[in-house]
VOGU-3710 file (C-alpha; in Angstrom, 3 decimals, decimal comma):
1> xxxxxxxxxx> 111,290/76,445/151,256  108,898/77,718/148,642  108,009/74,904/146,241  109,111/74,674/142,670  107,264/75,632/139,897  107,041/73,883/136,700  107,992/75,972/133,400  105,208/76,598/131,272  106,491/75,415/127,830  104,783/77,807/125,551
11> xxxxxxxxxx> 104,413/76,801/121,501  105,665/79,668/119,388  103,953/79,698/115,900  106,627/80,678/113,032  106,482/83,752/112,251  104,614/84,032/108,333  104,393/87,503/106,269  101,211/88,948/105,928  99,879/87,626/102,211  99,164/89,901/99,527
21> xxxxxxxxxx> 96,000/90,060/97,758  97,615/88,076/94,640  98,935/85,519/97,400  95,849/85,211/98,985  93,877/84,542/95,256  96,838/82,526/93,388  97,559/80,070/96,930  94,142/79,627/97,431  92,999/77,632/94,512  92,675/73,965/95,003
31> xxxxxxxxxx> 94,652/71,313/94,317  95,393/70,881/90,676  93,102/67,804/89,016  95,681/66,773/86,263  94,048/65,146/83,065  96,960/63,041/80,606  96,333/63,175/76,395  98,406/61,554/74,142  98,564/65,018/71,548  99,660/68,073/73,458
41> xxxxxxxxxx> 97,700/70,951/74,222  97,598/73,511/71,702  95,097/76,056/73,014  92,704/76,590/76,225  90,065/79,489/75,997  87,855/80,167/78,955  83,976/81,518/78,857  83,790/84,968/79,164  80,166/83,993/80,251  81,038/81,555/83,031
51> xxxxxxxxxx> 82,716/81,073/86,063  84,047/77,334/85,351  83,906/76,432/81,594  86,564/75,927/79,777  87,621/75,211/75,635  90,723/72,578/75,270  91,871/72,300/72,179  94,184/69,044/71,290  94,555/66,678/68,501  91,577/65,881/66,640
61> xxxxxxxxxx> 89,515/66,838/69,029  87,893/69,985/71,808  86,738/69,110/74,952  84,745/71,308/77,088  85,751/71,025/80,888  84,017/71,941/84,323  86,498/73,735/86,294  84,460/73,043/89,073  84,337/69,663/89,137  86,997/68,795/87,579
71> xxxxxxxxxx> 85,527/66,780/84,397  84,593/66,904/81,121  81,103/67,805/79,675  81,293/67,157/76,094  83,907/66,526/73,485  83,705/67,849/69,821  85,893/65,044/67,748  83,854/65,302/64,337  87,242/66,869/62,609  89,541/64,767/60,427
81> xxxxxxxxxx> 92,423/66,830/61,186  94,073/68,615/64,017  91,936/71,337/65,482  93,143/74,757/66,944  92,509/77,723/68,771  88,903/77,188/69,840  87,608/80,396/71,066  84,006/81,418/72,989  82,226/84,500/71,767  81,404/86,736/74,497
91> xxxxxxxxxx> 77,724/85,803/75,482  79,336/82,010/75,552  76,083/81,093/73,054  78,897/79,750/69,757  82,561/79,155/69,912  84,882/78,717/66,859  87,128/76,293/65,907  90,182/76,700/63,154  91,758/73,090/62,075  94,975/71,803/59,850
101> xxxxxxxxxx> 92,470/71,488/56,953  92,436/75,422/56,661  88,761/75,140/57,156  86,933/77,417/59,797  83,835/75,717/62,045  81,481/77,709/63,639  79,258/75,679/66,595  76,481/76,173/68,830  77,567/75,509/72,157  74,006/74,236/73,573
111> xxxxxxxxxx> 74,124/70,955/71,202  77,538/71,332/69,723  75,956/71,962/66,476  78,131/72,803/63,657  76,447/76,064/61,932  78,975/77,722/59,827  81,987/76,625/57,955  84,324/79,323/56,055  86,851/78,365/53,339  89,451/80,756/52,337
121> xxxxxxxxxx> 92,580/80,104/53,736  95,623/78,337/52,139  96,814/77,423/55,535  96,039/76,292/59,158  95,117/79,231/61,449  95,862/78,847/64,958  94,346/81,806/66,296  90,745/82,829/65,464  88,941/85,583/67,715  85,432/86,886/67,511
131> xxxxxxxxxx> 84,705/90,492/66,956  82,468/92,776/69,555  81,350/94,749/66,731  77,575/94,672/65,123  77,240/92,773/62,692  78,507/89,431/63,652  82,297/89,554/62,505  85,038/86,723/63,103  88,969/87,636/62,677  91,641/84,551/61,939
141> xxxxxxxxxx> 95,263/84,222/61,800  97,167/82,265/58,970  99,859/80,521/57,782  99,020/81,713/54,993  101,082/85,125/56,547  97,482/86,917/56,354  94,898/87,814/58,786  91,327/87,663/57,265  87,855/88,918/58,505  84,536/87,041/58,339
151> xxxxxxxxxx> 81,047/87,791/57,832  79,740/85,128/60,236  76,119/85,736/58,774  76,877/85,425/55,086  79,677/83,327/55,363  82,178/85,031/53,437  85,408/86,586/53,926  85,192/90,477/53,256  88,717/91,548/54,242  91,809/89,889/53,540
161> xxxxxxxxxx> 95,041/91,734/55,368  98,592/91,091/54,145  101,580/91,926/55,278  103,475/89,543/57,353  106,228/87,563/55,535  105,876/84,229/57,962  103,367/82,726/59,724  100,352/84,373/61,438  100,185/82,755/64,519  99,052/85,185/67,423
171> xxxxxxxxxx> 96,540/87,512/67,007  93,714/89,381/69,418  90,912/91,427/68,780  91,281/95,191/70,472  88,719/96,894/72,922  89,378/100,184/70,404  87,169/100,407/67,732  88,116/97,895/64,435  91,627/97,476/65,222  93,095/94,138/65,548
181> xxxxxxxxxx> 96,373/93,009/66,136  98,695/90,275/64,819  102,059/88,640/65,875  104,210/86,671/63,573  107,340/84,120/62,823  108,486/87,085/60,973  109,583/88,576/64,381  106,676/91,652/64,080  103,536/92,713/65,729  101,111/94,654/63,531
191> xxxxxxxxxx> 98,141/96,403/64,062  95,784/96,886/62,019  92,451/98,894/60,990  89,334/96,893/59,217  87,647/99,780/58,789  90,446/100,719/55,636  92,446/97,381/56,101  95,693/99,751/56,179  98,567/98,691/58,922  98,795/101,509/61,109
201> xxxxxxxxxx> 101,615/100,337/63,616  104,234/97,860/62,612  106,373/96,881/66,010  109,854/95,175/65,503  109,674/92,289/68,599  113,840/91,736/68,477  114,679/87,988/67,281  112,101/85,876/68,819  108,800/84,527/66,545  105,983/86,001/68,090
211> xxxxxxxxxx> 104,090/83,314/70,162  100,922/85,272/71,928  99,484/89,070/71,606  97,389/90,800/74,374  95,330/93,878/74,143  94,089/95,521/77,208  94,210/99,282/78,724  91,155/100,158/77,096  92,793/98,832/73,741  95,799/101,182/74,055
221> xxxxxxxxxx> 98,023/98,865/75,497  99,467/95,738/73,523  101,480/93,050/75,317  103,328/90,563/73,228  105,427/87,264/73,766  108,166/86,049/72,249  111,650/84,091/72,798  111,564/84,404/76,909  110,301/88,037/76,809  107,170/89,931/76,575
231> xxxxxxxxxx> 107,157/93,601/75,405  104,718/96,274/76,530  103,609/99,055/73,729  101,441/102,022/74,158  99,464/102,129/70,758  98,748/106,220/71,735  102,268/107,038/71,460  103,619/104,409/69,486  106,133/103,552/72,147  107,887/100,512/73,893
241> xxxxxxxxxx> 106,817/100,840/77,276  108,922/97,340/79,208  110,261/94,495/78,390  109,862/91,576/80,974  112,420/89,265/81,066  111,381/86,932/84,074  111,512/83,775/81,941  114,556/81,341/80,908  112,640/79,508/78,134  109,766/80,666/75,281
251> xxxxxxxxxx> 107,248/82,739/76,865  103,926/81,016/74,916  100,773/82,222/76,424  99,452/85,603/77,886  96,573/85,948/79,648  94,480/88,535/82,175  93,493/88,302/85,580  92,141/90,498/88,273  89,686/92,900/86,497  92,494/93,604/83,816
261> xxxxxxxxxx> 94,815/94,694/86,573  97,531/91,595/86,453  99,062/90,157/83,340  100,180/86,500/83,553  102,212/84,877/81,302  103,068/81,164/80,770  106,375/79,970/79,840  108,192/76,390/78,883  109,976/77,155/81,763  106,966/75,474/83,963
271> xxxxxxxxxx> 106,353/78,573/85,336  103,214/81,368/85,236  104,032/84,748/86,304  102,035/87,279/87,465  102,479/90,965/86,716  100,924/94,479/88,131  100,031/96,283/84,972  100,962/99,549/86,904  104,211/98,382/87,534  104,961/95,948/85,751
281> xxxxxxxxxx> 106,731/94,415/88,887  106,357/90,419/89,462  103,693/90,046/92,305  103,389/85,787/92,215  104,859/82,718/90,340  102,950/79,754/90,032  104,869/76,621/89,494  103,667/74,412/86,887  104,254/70,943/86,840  105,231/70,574/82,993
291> xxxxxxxxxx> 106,255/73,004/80,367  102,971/75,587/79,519  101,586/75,758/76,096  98,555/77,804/76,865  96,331/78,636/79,984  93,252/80,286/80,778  92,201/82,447/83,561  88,631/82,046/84,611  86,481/85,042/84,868  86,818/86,590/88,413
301> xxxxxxxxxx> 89,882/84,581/88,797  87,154/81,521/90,128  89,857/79,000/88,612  92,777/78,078/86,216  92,871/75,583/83,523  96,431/74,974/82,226  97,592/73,277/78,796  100,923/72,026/79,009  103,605/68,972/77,875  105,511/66,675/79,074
311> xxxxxxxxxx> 107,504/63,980/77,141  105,589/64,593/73,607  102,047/63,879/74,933  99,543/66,570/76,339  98,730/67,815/80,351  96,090/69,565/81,651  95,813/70,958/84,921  92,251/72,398/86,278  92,074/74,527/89,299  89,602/76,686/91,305
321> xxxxxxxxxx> 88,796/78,472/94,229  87,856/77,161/97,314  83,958/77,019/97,621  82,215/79,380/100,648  78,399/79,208/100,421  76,973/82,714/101,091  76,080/82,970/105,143  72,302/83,619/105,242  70,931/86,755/106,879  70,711/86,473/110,511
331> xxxxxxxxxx> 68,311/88,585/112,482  68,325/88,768/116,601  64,875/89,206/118,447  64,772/89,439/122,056  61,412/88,020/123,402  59,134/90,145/125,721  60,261/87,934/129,017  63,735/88,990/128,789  64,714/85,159/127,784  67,839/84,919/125,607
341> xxxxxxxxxx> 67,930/86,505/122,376  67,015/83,952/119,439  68,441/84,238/115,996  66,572/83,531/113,545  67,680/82,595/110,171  66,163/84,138/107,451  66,060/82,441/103,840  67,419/84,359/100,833  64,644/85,512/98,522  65,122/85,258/94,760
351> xxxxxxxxxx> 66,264/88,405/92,785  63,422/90,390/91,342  63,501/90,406/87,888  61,134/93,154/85,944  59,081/92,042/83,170  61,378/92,457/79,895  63,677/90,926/82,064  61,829/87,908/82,554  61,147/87,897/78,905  64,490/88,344/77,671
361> xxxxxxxxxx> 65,230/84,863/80,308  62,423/83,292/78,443  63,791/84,142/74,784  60,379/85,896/74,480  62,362/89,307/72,303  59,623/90,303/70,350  57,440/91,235/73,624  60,433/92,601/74,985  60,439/95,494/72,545  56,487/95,945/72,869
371> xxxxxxxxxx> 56,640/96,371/76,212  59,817/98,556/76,636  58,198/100,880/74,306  55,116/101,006/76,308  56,168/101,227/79,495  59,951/102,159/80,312  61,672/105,085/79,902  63,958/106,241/77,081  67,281/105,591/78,302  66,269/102,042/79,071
381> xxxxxxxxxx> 64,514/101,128/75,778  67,787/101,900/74,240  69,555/99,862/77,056  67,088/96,936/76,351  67,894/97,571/72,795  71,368/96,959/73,071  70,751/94,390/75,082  68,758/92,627/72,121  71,999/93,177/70,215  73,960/91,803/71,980
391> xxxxxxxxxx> 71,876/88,603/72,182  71,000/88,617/68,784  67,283/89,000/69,663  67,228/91,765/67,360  66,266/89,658/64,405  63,203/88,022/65,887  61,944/91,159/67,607  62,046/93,080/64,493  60,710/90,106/62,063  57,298/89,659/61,007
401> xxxxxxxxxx> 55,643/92,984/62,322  52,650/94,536/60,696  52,657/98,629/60,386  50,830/99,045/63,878  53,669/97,156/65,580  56,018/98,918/63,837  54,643/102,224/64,369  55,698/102,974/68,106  59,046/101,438/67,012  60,009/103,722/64,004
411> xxxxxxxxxx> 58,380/106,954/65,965  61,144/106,058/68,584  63,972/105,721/66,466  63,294/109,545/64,086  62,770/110,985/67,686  65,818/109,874/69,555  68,371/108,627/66,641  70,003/112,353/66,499  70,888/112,006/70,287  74,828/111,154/69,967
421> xxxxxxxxxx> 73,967/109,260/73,456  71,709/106,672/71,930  73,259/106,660/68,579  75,778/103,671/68,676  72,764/101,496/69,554  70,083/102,952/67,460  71,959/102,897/64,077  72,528/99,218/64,651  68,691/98,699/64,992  67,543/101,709/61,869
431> xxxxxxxxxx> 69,565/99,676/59,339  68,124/96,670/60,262  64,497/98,114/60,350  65,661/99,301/57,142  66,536/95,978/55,171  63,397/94,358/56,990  60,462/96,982/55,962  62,171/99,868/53,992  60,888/98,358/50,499  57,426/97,156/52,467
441> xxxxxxxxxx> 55,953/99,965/54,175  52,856/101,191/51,998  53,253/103,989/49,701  51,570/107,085/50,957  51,497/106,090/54,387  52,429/107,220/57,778  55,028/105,369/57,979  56,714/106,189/54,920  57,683/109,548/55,466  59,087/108,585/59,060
451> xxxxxxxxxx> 61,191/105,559/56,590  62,275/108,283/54,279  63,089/110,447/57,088  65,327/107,838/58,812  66,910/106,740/55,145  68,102/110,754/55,481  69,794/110,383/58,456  71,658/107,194/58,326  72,894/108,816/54,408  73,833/112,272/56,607
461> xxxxxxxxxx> 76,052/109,768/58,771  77,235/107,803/56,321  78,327/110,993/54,128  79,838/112,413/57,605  82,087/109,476/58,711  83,765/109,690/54,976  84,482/113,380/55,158  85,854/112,143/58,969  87,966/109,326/57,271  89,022/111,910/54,402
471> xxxxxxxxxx> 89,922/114,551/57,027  91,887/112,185/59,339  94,152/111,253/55,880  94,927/114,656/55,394  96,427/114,867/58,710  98,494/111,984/58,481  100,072/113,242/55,123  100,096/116,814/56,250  101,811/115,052/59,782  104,374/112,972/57,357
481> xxxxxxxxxx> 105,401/115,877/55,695  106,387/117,843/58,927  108,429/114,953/59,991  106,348/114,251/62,579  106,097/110,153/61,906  104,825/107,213/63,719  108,004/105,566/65,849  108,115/102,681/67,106  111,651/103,345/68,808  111,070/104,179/72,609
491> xxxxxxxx> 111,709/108,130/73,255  112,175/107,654/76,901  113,982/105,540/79,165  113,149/102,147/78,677  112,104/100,013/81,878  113,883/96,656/81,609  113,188/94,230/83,912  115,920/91,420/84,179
//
């Protein structure tokens, strides 16, 4: 008789779904390094300029965090009153800081210098934002019910916006030129334009205070949170887009994620969701382990700092992506003797930086703008231009030049400032070059005529953006008139998400 043969016990692996790309980002990130206060968290602002820094405010005090590791690098507790809302600028080189006292403190963020401090508010602001623009602009949000905008060089207020008839206590800067938006207790979202300080869209958010305001879209699209619901407007068409209602309790925080392609929003409900902003559809939750007050998405999604409470006093949760060092380059060589192959490893070599580049590392600007008129062409003197701009760098590079150095520098400008390619860089750096040398340049010289000559232009633009503004007010009246008026009532089908 044939002998038996033993079953082979096989081990069956549960089946799993394939994870989406938001599942494979969200479920990746480490296990959450939780940090107790004893005030909660009121605000938590991540770096636009790095991958693992992150702003907490809470209580009298900010404290700058290492998403990476886990810990904090310095805390700012020279305030003798509850802070708020600190907030990075872009290049990560100041952040700002609003308090109880109504007093706004501006800092350098390599020695936590205080630089700045702006008076002019009657109450605390709880939201303050920088603004992209040129020259250095901030934007705050009151309880004073007004929104106000700051010279950050002169340190004065130049705009004062009012409106609201409660507390100011959302508010975001837009990607759109000079518009900035504002949510308040007074159940509205306005937006507004600095360059007249007139409201141009006044949205009605239902019953809920407005908690947290969003811009994204290119500026055209404005997300807002309130009561357990955010609502999606298209500032184009002056239309409700969506509500969300995927909450059960106050929706307080909205942030971005994924290139701008996912809104997240935090809730009391101890929950983040995750939205696709084609959609609008739910693609991940994230359970929280106490109610959210406000979180941060790092930049490239490397990490997640939350702000939360639990039982009066403050939690923090701090969360990143797993780690993977680069693989090195690996080459295979076969030797003449028909051996085995052998891989070699080769080392990574160091990007190659060109020589403004190296300057601009080395905070060397006024070189920068010898040699990139010298020697580079004239698309990328204007691009190392802007990039001086953008730094600040502009200042130095400009100051202290005798009439040979400035020579190349004003030829450049009358040649190429006409070129509506170049000009939004160029008439940054002409009305600079102006206030520097326009009053110092020898009478009768070279130089003055090419001074005169750019005096003419920036007058010819200045005279043409009025008629602009002029022509644009006609329309509206002439647009009023026809019955053809801004509505902020949805004329389509409303997508409701329940």
């Amino acid at each position: 008789m044939t002998a038996f043969k033993k079953t082979i016990l096989s081990t069956y692996e549960p089946t799993v779904a394939a994870l989406g790309v938001d599942q494979k980002i969200w479920s990746n990130l480490s296990k959450p390094v939780i940090v107790r206060e004893f005030t909660e968290i009121n605000y938590v602002h991540a770096c636009p300029s790095s991958s693992f820094l992150a702003a907490v405010s809470t209580g009298y005090k900010v404290i700058i965090y290492n998403c990476r590791t886990g810990r904090s690098l310095s805390t700012i507790s020279r305030f003798n009153s509850t802070v708020y809302g600190a907030t990075y600028r872009n290049d990560g080189k100041l952040f700002v800081v609003g308090s109880e006292d109504s007093r706004i403190r501006l800092f350098d963020c390599k020695n936590n210098d205080q630089l700045r401090v702006f008076y002019g508010h009657e109450g605390e602001h709880k939201k303050i934002q920088f603004m992209p623009d040129f020259p250095p602009r901030l934007v705050s949000f009151s309880d004073d019910k007004s929104v106000a905008v700051w010279d950050i060089a002169e340190e004065a207020k130049i705009l004062d916006l009012k409106g609201h008839s409660d507390f100011v206590r959302a508010g975001c800067v837009s990607r759109a030129p000079a518009l900035v938006m504002s949510g308040s207790d007074d159940r509205s979202v306005r937006v507004w334009d600095t360059r007249t300080g007139n409201c141009v869209f006044n949205f009605d958010h239902g019953t809920s205070h407005v908690n947290d305001v969003i811009s994204y879209g290119g500026g055209n699209v404005l997300a807002a949170a309130g009561g357990n619901e955010v609502r999606i407007w298209d500032l184009a068409a002056g239309k409700l887009l969506a509500k969300l209602c995927r909450h059960h309790k106050d929706v307080t925080s909205l942030a971005l994620a994924t290139a701008g392609s996912r809104l997240v929003s935090g809730s009391l409900d101890r929950h983040l969701k995750i939205y696709d902003t084609s959609t609008y559809e739910v693609v991940h939750t994230i359970e929280c382990p106490a109610s959210v007050l406000s979180f941060a998405v790092m930049p490239e999604d490397e990490g997640l700092v939350i702000g939360m409470i639990s039982e009066g006093k403050g939690v923090i949760s701090l969360q990143k992506k797993p780690y993977k060092k680069p693989a090195a380059a690996v080459e295979s060589t076969k030797p003449e003797n028909n051996s085995a192959s052998v891989k070699v490893i080769k080392d990574y070599q160091p990007i190659s930086l060109s020589q403004p580049d190296r300057m601009l590392l080395r905070s060397q600007h006024s070189q920068v703008l010898d040699v990139v008129l010298r020697n580079v062409s004239i698309s990328a003197t204007v691009a190392y231009l802007a990039e001086l701009v953008r730094l600040g760098g502009i200042y130095s590079a400009l100051a202290g030049r005798s009439e040979p150095e400035l020579r190349p520098l004003i030829r450049f400008l009358t040649k190429h400032y006409s070129n509506p390619s170049y000009k939004a860089v160029l008439h940054d750096v002409v009305n600079l070059l102006l206030d520097f040398y326009a009053k110092k340049v020898t009478a009768g010289s070279p130089l003055q005529e090419h001074i005169t000559q750019l005096h003419e232009m920036v007058a010819h633009d200045t005279a043409l953006m009025s008629e602009l503004l002029s022509l644009e007010s006609s329309l509206t009246l002439v647009s009023l008139a026809a019955g053809d008026t801004y509505s902020c009532s949805p004329a389509v089908p409303l997508l409701q998400y329940q």
